[in-house]
Structure formats: structure tokens, C-alpha cells
N, C-alpha and C positions, 0 to 999 in steps of 0.2 A: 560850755559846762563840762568839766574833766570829771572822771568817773577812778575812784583810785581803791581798789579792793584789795586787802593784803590777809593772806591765809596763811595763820600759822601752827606748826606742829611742837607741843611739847610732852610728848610722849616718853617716858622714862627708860619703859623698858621696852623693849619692840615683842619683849615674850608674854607681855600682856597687852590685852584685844578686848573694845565692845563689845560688848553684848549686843549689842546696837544690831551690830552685823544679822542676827537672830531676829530682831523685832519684827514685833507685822507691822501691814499697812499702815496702821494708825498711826505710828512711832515714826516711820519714813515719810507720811504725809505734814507730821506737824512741823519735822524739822524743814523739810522743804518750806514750810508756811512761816518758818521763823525766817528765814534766807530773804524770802519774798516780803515780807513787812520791813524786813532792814533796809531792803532797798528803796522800797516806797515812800518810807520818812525819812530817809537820810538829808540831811542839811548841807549840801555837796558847794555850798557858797560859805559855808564856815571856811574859816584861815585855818590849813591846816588838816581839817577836817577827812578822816580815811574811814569808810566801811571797813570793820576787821572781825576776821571769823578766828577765834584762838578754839584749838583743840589737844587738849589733855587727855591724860591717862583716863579719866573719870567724869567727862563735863565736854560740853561744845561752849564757849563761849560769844556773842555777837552782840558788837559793838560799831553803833550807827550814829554819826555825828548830829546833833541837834537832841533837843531834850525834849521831853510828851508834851503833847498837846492837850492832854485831857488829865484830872485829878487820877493816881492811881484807880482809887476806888472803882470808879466808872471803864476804867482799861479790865479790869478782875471781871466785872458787871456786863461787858459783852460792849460798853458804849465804843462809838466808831466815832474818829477825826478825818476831814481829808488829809490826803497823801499831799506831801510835799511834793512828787513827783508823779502829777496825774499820769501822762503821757506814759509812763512807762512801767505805769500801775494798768492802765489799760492796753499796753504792748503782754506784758505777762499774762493777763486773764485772756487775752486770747488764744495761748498758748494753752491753757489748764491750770497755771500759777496764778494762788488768790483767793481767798475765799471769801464771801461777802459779809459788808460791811458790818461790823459789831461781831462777826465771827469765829473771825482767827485767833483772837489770845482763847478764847476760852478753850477753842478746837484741841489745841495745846497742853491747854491744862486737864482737859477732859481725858487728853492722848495717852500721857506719862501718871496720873491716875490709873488708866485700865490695866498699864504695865506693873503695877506697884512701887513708881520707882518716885524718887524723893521730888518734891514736888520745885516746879521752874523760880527761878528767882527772876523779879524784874526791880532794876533800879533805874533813877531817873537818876545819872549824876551831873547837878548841875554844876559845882567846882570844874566839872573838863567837858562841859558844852555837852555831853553824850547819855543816850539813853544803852542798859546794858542786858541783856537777853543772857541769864546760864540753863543750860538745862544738863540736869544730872541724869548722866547715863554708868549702869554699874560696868565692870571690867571684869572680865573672868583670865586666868593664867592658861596660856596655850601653846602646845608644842606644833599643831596645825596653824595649814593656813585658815583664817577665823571664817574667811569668804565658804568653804567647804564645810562648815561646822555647821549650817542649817540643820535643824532636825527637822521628820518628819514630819512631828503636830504643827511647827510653825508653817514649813509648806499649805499643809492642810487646812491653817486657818487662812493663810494668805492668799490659797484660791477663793474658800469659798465669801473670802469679802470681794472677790474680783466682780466684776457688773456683769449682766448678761448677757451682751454684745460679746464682753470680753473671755466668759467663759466657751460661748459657742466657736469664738475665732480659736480657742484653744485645743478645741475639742477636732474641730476641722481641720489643725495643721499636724493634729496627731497622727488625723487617717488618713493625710495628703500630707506630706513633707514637702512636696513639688507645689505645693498651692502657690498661687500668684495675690497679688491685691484685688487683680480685673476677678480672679476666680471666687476669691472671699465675698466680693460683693456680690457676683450674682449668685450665690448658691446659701449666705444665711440673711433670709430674711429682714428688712427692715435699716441694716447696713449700708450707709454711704460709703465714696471712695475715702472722704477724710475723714468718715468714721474708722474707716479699717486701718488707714493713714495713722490716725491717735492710738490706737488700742494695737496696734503692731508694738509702734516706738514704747508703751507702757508695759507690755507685758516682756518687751529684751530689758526697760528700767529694772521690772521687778527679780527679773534674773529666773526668768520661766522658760522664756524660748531664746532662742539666738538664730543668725544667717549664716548660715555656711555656705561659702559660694557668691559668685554675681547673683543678679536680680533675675537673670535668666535662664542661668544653668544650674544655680544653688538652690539649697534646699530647709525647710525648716529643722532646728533640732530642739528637742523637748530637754531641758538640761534638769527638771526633777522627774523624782518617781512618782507616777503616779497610780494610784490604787483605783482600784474601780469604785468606781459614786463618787470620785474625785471633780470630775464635772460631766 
């Protein structure tokens, strides 16, 4: 079974930037959950057949070869089909990619709702075999880099949806920059080795902390500001 993903950029102007860049959690977790459901129903024995992620000036588009499995209606409604591709629907959820079954569209829908932002488009086109995923994200004009352009309420909401494994790791590499992983788990409570494993790798995703240095001689760095009762 070949696996064939093609990501494409059709971006106009390079001096306009998501918004995206700004969203919280919610917004970065649903799009990772659109990524994750393309892959799990993709029909990768269609002629022809390519997973394709198009992104625009205004929109991610994702498009996954094979067409639904279940009437709209029931996809809007939370109803769940199996995955064309169990094995690797169960390779992802053990990773943290996934969320269970009858879940994910709504999560989604639920997501860019709390954003105010125009609501996702799902099509089922049966004329080209493919089911189509848009979700509209707005674009703002920018002379910065967009990655830099975080404000501080978005920070501050983004922590405090952080969980509280992950806020305490945070809290602890603030006052230890030299903290190790052996050191995170014996000192907060309750903490495994591949809990602190997960919630390291999540909190350098969210663009909170970073590694400077080897594993042995490097040190944590806290890349926002944070204000006190931040966590």
C-alpha cells in the first residue's frame, strides 16, 4: 500500500498571514484532527488516488481519496464509520492523534464556532471519488514575521487550556532551566517518564518552551512572557 501526500501552497501574497498563526488550542487541535481523519479514511487503493492538503491565502483545504461513508447528516450529528485505515488510526491514537469515535467533526465544528470564523465546509464529491474538508481561516496584512505576532491574551488563554501535568512541567522548567526529564518526574507528583515524554514534545508544539543545548548540558527556555497567576 503506497501512501502519496501532496501539500500545496497557494498563497498570493506572502505580505498576508493567518490568523491562524494567533488561534488557541482549540483551532490548532481541530486542524491537526482534520489531518488525522484524512488519513484514516483515505481510499489509498483508488487509481490515482492522492491525500492533498491545499492552503490558501484564506482556507486550508483537504482532500482524501474515497467518498463518506455515512449520510452527511449523521457526519454534522457526531455519527462515527470505521476507518479505512484501522492500523494506522490506531498507530496515531497512540501517539495523542484522534479523537474518539463520533467526535472529531463536531470537535471541529465546535472549534471555528468559538473562533467566530465562517463555518467548515464538508463535501462528499462523488464525480472525482473524494471527500473535501475547507476550513476558513481569516488572514490579516502583515509587515512582521506572523509567528511573532502572538498577543498576550492569546498566550494567556493558551496556557490556561494547557492540563495540569502540563502547566506544573511549566512551572518547574521556569524555576529549573537545567531540569532534566529523570528530574521532572521525581519532583511533580503523579508524573510518568512518558508522561513528561508527551507534555515536553506538546508544550515546544505549542511554541511555549524550547531546548537549547544537548540533553545534558542544555537548558530549558521559556519563549513567552509570562505574568504572575499565569500558571
Amino acid at each position: 500500500m503506497a501512501w502519496t501526500i501532496l501539500t500545496r501552497i497557494h498563497c498570493a501574497n506572502t505580505a498576508q498571514s493567518f490568523v491562524f498563526s494567533t488561534a488557541g488550542i482549540l483551532q490548532h487541535e481541530a486542524v491537526r484532527e482534520a489531518f488525522t481523519n484524512s488519513i484514516i479514511h483515505s481510499d489509498v487503493f483508488l487509481s490515482g488516488g492522492v491525500l492533498r492538503i491545499d492552503k490558501y491565502d484564506d482556507r486550508l483545504c483537504f482532500r482524501n481519496p474515497g467518498i463518506l461513508k455515512l449520510p452527511m447528516e449523521q457526519v454534522y450529528a457526531g455519527g462515527s464509520s470505521k476507518a479505512r485505515n484501522p492500523k494506522m488510526q490506531n498507530m496515531l491514537r497512540m501517539i495523542g492523534y484522534g479523537e474518539n469515535l463520533g467526535s472529531g467533526f463536531p470537535k471541529i465544528l465546535a472549534a471555528w464556532k468559538e473562533a467566530g470564523w465562517q463555518e467548515p465546509l464538508l463535501e462528499n464529491c462523488l464525480e472525482l471519488d473524494e471527500v473535501r474538508l475547507t476550513l476558513f481561516i481569516p488572514f490579516v496584512e502583515t509587515i512582521q514575521d506572523p509567528i511573532q505576532e502572538t498577543t498576550q491574551e492569546t498566550i494567556q488563554k493558551t496556557i490556561q487550556n494547557l492540563t495540569e501535568q502540563q502547566q506544573s512541567i511549566l512551572l518547574y522548567v521556569k524555576n529549573n532551566p537545567n531540569a532534566t526529564r529523570k528530574g521532572l518526574c521525581e519532583n511533580i507528583p503523579g508524573v510518568t517518564m512518558g508522561g513528561v515524554i508527551y507534555n515536553l514534545s506538546r508544550l515546544q508544539e505549542l511554541g511555549i518552551i524550547k531546548r537549547e543545548g544537548g540533553r545534558k548540558l542544555g537548558y530549558w527556555k521559556i519563549l513567552v512572557d509570562l505574568k504572575n497567576g499565569d500558571v
